[in-house]
N, C-alpha and C positions, 0 to 999 in steps of 0.2 A: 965338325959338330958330332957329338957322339951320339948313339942311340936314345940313350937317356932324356938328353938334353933335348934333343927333338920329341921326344916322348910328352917332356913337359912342356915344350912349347904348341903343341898339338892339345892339349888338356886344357892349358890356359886360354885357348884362341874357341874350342868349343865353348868351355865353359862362357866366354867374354859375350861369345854368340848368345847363347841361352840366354843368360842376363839380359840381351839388347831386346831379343825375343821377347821376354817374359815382360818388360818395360812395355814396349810398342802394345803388348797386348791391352795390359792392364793400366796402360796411359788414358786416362780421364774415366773411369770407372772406379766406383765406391760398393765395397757389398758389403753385408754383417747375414750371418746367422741366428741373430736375434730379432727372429721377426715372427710371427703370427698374422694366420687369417681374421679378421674380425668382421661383427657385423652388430647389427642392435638385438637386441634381447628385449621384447616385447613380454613385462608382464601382464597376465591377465588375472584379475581379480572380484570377487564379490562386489557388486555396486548396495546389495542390501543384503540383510540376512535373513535369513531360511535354511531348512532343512534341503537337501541335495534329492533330487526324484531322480534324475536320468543323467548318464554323464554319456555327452552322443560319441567321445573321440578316445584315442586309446593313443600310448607313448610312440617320437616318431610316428604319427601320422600327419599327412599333408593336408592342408583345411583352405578353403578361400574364404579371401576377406568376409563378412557376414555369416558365416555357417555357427550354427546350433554347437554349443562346444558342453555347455552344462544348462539341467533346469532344476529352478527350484522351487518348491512348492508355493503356490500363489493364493492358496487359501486367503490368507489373511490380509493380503494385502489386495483382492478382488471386494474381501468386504469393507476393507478400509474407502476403497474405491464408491462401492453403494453408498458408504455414510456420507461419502464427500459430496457427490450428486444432491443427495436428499437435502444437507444442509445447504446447498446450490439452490434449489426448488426454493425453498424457504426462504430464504436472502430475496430470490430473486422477487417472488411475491409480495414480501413484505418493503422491496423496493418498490414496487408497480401502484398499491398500495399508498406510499408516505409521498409519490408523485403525483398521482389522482387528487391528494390532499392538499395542493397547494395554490391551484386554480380554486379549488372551493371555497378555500382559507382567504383567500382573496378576496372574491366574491362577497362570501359573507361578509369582511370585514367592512368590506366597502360599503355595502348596502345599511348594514349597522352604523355604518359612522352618519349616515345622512337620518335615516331613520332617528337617532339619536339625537342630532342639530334640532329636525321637524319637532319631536320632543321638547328639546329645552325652547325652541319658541314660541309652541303652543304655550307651555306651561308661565314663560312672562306673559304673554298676550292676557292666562286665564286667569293670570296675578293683578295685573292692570284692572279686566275687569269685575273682577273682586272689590278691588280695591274702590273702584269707581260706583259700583255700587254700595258700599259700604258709606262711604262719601254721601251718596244721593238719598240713602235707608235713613243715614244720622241727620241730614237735612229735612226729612222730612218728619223726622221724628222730632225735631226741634219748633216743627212747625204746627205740631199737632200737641206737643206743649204749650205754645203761647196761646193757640187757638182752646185748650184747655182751660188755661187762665181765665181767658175774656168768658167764657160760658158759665166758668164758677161763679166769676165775680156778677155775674148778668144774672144768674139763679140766688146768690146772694141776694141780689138787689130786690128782686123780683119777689124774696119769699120775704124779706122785709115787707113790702110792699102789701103784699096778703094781708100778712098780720096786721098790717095799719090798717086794710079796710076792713076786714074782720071786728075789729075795735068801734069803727066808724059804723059798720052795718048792726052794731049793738044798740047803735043809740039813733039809729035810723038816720044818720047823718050820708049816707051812700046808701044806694041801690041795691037789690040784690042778685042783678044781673052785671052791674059792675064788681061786684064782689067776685061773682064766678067767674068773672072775664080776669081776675086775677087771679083765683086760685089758678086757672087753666093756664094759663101764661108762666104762672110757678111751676108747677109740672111739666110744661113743655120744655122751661129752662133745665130741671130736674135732668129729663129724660135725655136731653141735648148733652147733658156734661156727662151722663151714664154713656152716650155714645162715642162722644167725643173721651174717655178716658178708656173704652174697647178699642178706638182708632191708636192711643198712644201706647198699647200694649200692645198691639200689631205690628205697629213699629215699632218699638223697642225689640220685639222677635225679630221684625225683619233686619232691623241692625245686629243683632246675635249671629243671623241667619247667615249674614254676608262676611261678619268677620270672621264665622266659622268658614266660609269657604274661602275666604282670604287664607286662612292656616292650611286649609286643605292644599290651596293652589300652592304655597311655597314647599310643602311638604313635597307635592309632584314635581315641582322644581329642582329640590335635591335632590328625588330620584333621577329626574331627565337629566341634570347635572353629572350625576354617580356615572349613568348611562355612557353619557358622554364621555367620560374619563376614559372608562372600560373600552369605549368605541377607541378610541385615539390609539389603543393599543393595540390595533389591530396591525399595523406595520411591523412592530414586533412578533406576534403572533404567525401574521405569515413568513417574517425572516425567520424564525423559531421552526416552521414546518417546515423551508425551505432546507434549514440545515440538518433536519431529520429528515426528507428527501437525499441530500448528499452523501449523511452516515449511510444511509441505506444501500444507496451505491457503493460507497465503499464497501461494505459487507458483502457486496454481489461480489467485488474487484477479489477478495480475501476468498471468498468460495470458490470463486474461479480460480484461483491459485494453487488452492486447495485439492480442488479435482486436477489441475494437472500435473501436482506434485503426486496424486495417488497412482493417475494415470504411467508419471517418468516408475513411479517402484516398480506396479504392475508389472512394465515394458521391461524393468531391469531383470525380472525372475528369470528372463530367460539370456542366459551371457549366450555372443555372440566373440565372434574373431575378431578384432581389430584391424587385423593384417594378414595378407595370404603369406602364411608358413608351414612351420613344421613344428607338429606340439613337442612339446620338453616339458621335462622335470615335472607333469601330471599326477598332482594327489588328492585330486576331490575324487570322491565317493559315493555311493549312492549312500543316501540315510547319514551324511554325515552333515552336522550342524556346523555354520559357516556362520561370520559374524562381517558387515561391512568393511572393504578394506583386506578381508582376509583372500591369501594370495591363492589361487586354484591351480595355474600351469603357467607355463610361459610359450612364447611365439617364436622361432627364430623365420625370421624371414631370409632365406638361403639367395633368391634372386637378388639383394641387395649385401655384397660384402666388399671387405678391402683389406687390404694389409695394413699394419702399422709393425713399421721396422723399426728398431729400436739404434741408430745411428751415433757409434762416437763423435763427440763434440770437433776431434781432428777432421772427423769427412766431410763436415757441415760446407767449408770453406768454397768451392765451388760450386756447392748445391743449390738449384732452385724450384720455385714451381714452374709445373708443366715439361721437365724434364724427361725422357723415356726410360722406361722400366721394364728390366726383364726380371719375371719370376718363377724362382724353380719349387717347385713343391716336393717335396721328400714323400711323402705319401703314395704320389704315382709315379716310382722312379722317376724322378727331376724332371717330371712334364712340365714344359715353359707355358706360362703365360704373359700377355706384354700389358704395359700400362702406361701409368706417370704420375706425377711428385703434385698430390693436390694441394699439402699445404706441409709445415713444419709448423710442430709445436712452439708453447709462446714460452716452455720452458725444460726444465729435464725430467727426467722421470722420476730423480727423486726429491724435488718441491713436490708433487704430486701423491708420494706418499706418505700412510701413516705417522711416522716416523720419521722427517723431514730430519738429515743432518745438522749437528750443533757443533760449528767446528771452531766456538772459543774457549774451549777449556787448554788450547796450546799444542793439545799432540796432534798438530795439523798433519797429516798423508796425503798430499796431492795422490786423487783418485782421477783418473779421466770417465768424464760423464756420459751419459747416453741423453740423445733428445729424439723423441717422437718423429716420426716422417708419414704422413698417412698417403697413402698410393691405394689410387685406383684402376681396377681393370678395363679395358678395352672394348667395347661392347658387349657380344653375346659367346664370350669364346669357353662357359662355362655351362650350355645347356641343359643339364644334368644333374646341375647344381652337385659337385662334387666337393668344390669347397666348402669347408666345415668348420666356424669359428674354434681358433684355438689350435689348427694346424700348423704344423711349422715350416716355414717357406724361407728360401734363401733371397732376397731380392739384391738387382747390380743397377745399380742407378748410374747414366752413360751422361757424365755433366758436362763431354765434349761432343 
């Protein structure tokens, strides 16, 4: 064998090695360079609008959850607060008020509705005897007619009578004590129908007398009737107060809302942290007018991050979750940290984009895809919080 030829078979058997080497190494191990540190981006924003007084944090600075980050002027929203109160007061009073009103309402009604019945049954009873005397007025008046009669027709008689003896005591044929015993007799008759014809004028008043208070009594009938009617209403009346009692509460429920919707603005003038991080991208200002919704800084919270490697669709094949993860970070010469495979995407990264590929127009290119791998660190092996979304990390996913 010549030198040569051992030369190349010496070449062939290293190289054969390396290969077997580089195999065994890289036997069940998947890595990409397309990968990034990530983590959430907490923005913070205006909850109401005002003018900006004090901005308490500056860029890159570290804040705990709750901390003072911006304040805004509360003027107007401290007075919004007074009105809401006062109209509070109000509501509440004028509920206190329309409640007080309804035992009353009651009360009265009730008392009215019997007070009323009492009424209408005096007023038959005073109708009855009206009437009953009106009855007993015309009776009697009837009776002081006929007794009329008989003393006319008895003075009739009577003054006949005169007259004949008057004739007779002409010619001496009667007496002149019997004469006088009839003129007297004629006058007494006289005087008797003069009496008896004042008795039927008495009565005939007292019969006017009676049916006027006959008209009177039914007159107070209709009112005690009217009464009545009115009383009967009183069930409505107090349901009527009852549901202005309720409007009233309602109105309390609405003030009270009222003041604690003044109260949430108040409370908003002063933003707070949401999350313990580290401020970014900070552009409120002092003196600068902010409107609800409008954005002021954002939060990165650095104690919570992870990787998301962006994984050819070829490496997926053996890959699972809770896999072990080594990550090399380029930033602090390839300082490793370890992990694992919390989840895999439910698709590739570019369904996720703007721009979603359209690949029926025919000039199909088999592209090989990339899909999401999101990998978490290991407890606390970042104290320092050195990672920094957006860094580029090599991660080796060990799927044996």
């Amino acid at each position: 064998m010549t030198a040569r030829v051992r030369i190349l078979v010496v070449v062939v058997i290293v190289a054969g090695a390396g290969l077997t080497a580089w195999w065994w190494t890289t036997r069940g191990r998947e890595s990409t360079d397309d990968a990034q540190v990530d983590a959430r981006i907490t923005p913070v924003a205006a909850r109401v609008g005002g003018t900006v007084l004090r901005v308490r944090v500056a860029d890159n600075q570290a804040v705990e959850e709750g901390a003072v980050l911006v304040e805004l002027d509360p003027g107007d929203y401290q007075i919004a607060l007074e009105r809401a109160r006062a109209e509070l007061a109000t509501a509440e009073a004028e509920a206190t008020a329309a409640s007080a009103n309804v035992p009353i309402t009651a009360t009265t009604s009730s008392s009215g509705l019997r007070s009323a019945q009492g009424g209408v049954d005096q007023s038959v009873a005073a109708i009855e005897e009206a009437q009953h005397n009106v009855a007993a007025s015309e009776a009697r008046l009837a009776s002081m007619q006929a007794h009329l009669v008989g003393d006319e027709a008895e003075a009739v008689r009577d003054e006949k009578n005169s007259e004949r003896l008057k004739g007779l005591l002409a010619k001496d044929e009667v007496s002149q004590q019997q004469y006088d015993a009839a003129v007297a007799e004629a006058a007494s008759s006289r005087a008797a129908v003069a009496m008896t014809k004042a008795q039927v004028r008495e009565a005939e008043l007292a019969v006017q007398v009676a049916r006027s208070r006959v008209g009177q009594a039914r007159v107070a009938q209709e009112r005690a009737d009217a009464d009545l009617q009115t009383a009967k209403t009183g069930p409505e009346q107090v349901t009527a107060t009852r549901a202005r009692a309720l409007s009233a509460a309602a109105r309390v429920k609405q003030a009270q809302v009222a003041v604690s919707r003044a109260e949430l603005d108040l409370e908003r003038t002063t933003v707070r942290a949401p999350a313990t991080g580290i401020v970014s991208r900070k552009v409120a200002e002092p003196g600068q007018v902010v409107q609800p919704g409008q954005p002021l800084m954002a939060l990165v919270p650095l104690a919570q991050v992870w990787v998301t490697a962006n994984f050819k669709e070829t490496q997926l094949e053996g890959m699972r979750v809770g896999q072990l993860v080594s990550v090399e970070v380029d930033a602090y010469g390839g300082r490793r940290f370890t992990g694992k495979v919390q989840s895999i995407a439910a698709a590739t990264g570019s369904r996720f984009s703007l721009l979603p590929p359209e690949n029926a127009s025919g000039n199909f290119v088999k592209v090989v895809q990339r899909v999401p791998v999101k990998i978490v660190l290991d407890g606390t092996q970042d104290p320092e919080h050195l990672l920094r979304p957006g860094m580029s990390v090599t991660p080796t996913v060990f799927t044996r």
